[in-house]
N, C-alpha and C positions, 0 to 999 in steps of 0.2 A: 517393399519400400515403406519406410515410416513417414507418417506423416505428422506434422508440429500441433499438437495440443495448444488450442488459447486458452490462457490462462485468465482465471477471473478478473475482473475491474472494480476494486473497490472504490466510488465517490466521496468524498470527505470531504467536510465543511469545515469550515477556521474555526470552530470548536471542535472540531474532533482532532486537532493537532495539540503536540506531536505523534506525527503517524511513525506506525511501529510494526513489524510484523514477527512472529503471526499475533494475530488481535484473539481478545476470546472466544471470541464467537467460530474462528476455525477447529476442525475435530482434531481428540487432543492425538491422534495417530503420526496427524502430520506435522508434529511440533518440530520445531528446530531452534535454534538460539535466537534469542531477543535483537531484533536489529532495527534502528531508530531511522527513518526515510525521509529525504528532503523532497518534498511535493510543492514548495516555492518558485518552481519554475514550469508550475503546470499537472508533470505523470512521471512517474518513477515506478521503478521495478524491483520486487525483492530479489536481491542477489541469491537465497538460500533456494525461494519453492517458485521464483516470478510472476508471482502474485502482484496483479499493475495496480498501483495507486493514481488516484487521478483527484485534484484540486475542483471543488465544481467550481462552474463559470461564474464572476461575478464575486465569487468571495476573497477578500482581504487578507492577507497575512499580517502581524501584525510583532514589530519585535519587540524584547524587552525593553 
């Protein structure tokens, strides 16, 4: 039987938007195409590697 892998939790603050994945700092083995994440409703998830984005508590989005 397999069992589900969690995957990492990236925290990001309202400068670190627009969140993107993968970010640089992931190794370059597991690149996959550039995909731009809306984290304005809290935590998202990369659709490519599911790598969860999460908004920390407390900070602002702010639009153009």
């Amino acid at each position: 039987m397999t069992t589900l892998k969690k995957m990492p939790l990236i925290e990001l603050s309202a400068k670190d938007l627009p969140a993107f994945c993968p970010t640089p700092q992931m190794p370059r083995w597991s690149d996959h195409p550039r995909v731009f994440l809306d984290v304005t409703h809290g935590e998202t998830r990369c659709p490519y590697c599911g790598t969860r984005y999460k908004l920390l508590g407390g900070e602002v989005v702010r639009g153009h």
